[in-house]
C-alpha positions in Angstrom: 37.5 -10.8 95.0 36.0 -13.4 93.2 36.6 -16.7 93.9 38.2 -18.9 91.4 35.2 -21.1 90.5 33.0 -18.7 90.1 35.9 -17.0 87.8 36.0 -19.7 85.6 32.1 -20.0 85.1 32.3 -16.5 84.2 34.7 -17.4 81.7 32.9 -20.3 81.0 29.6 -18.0 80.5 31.8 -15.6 78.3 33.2 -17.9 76.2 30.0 -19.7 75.6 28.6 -16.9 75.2 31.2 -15.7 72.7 30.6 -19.0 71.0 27.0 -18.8 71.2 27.2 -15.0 69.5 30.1 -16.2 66.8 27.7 -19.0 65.8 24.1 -16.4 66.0 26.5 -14.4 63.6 28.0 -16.8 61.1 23.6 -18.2 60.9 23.1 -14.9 60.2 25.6 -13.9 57.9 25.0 -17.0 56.2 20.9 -16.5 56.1 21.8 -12.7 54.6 24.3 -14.4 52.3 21.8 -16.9 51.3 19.4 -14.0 50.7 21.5 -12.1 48.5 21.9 -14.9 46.2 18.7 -15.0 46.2 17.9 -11.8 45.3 20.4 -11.9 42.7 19.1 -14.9 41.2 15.4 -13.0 41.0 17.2 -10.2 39.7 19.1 -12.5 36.9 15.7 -14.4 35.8 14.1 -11.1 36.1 16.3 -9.6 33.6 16.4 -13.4 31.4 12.6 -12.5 31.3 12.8 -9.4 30.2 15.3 -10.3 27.8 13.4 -12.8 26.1 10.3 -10.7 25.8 12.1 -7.8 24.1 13.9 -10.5 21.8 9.8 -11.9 21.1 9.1 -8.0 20.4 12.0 -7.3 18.6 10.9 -10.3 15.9 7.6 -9.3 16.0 8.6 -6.1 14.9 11.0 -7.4 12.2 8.3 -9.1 10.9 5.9 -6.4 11.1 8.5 -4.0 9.3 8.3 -7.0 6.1 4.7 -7.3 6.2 4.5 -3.6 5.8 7.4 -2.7 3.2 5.4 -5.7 1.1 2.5 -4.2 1.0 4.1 -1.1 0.2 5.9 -2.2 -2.4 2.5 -4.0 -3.7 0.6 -0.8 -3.3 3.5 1.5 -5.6 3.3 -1.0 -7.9 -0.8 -0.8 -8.1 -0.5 3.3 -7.9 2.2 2.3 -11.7 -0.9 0.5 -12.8 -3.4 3.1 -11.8 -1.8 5.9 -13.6 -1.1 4.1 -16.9 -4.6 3.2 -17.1 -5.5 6.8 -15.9 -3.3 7.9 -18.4 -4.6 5.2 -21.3 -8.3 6.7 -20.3 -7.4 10.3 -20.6 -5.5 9.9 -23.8 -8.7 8.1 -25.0 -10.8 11.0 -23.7 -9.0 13.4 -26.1 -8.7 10.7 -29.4 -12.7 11.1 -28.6 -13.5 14.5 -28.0 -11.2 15.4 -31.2 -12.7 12.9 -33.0 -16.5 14.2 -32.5 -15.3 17.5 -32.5 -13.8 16.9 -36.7 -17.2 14.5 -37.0 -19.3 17.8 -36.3 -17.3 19.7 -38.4 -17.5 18.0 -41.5 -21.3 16.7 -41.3 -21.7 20.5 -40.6 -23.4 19.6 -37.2 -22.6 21.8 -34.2 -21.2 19.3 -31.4 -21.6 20.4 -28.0 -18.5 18.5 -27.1 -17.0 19.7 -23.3 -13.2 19.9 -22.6 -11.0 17.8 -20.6 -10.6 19.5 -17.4 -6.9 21.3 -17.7 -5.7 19.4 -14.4 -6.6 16.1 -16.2 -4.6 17.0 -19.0 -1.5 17.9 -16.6 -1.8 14.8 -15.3 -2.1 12.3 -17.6 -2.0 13.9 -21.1 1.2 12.8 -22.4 0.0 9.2 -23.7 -0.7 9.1 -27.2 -3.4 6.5 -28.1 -2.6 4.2 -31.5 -5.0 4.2 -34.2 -5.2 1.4 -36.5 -7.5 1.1 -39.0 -9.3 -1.8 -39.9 -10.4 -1.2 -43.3 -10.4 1.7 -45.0 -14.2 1.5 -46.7 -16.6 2.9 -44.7 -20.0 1.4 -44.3 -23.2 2.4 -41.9 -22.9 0.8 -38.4 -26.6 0.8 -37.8 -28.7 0.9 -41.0 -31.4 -0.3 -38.5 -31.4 3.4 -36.6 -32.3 4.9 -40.4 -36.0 4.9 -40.8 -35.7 6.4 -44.5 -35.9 3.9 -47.4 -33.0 2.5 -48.9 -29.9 4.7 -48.6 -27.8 6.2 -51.2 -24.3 4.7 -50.8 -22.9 5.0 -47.0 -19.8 7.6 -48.8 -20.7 9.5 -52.0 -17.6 12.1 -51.6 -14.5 11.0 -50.3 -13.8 11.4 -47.0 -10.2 12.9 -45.9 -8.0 9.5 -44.1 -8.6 10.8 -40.9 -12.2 10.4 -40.7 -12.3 7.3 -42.6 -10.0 5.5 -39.8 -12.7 8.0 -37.0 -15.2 6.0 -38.1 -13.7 2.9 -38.2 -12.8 2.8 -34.2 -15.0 0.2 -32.8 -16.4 2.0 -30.4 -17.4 5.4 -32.1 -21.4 6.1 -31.6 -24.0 4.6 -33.4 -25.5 7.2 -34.9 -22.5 8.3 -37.2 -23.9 5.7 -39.7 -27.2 7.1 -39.9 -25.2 10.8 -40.9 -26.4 11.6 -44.2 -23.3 13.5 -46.1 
């Protein structure tokens, strides 16, 4: 056997060394608890990061989203303005070609005048152009472009109301004053 002395360093050695191996595991459990709160402190900022970008992004975006609906809205309202003019121009187009079209047929001059293209007229035919007359007698615009001597009258016949307010749009050509009737 063992003799009591050396027994009781044995224990003495055990329980130490159970001592020694309680406190090894309670710095250890307390270095792993220590890194675990850590961890989950990285893994909380890492998320309040993350967070705070997508909630950056996410204004950005808003903002973006404005911006663009704006300039939407800006550009529809342009397109409105576009076509009415489109339209007023077309409309015009017509007024003119009619109007040289009549102009050749009573000065018994053959006009040459071309069409509106048909998908012109689909598009922006329906606006009807006002005429308003500004007097109703008619008088040469350019007695200048007449090289013969002193002209009879402008308007020895009368001219049907239609003509009369033709000739009287402001920016009818030149020439019809020099027509000789």
């Amino acid at each position: 056997m063992v003799p009591p002395a050396a027994a009781q360093g044995e224990r003495r050695a055990a329980v130490t060394t159970e001592e020694e191996r309680r406190r090894n595991r309670m710095t250890s459990n307390r270095l792993s608890a220590r890194k675990s709160r850590m961890k989950r402190q990285q893994y909380v900022d890492d998320l309040t990061a993350e967070n705070e970008r997508l909630r950056r992004e996410n204004e950005a975006m808003r903002a973006s989203v404005g911006d663009v609906l704006q300039q939407s809205l800006a550009l529809e309202q342009e397109n409105r303005v576009l076509a009415a003019h489109a339209r007023q121009l077309c409309a015009a187009l017509l007024l003119r070609n009619s109007q040289l079209r009549l102009l050749g047929d009573v000065a018994g001059v053959p006009l040459d005048v071309p069409g509106v293209p048909d998908h012109l007229v689909q598009l922006y035919g329906g606006v009807q152009m006002p005429v308003t007359p500004l007097s109703l007698s008619v008088t040469p615009l350019s007695p200048s472009l007449s090289p013969s001597p002193p002209s009879p009258p402008p308007l020895q016949r009368q001219l049907p109301l239609e003509i009369q307010l033709m000739l009287l749009q402001p920016d009818v050509m030149d020439a019809v004053g020099t027509l000789e009737f």
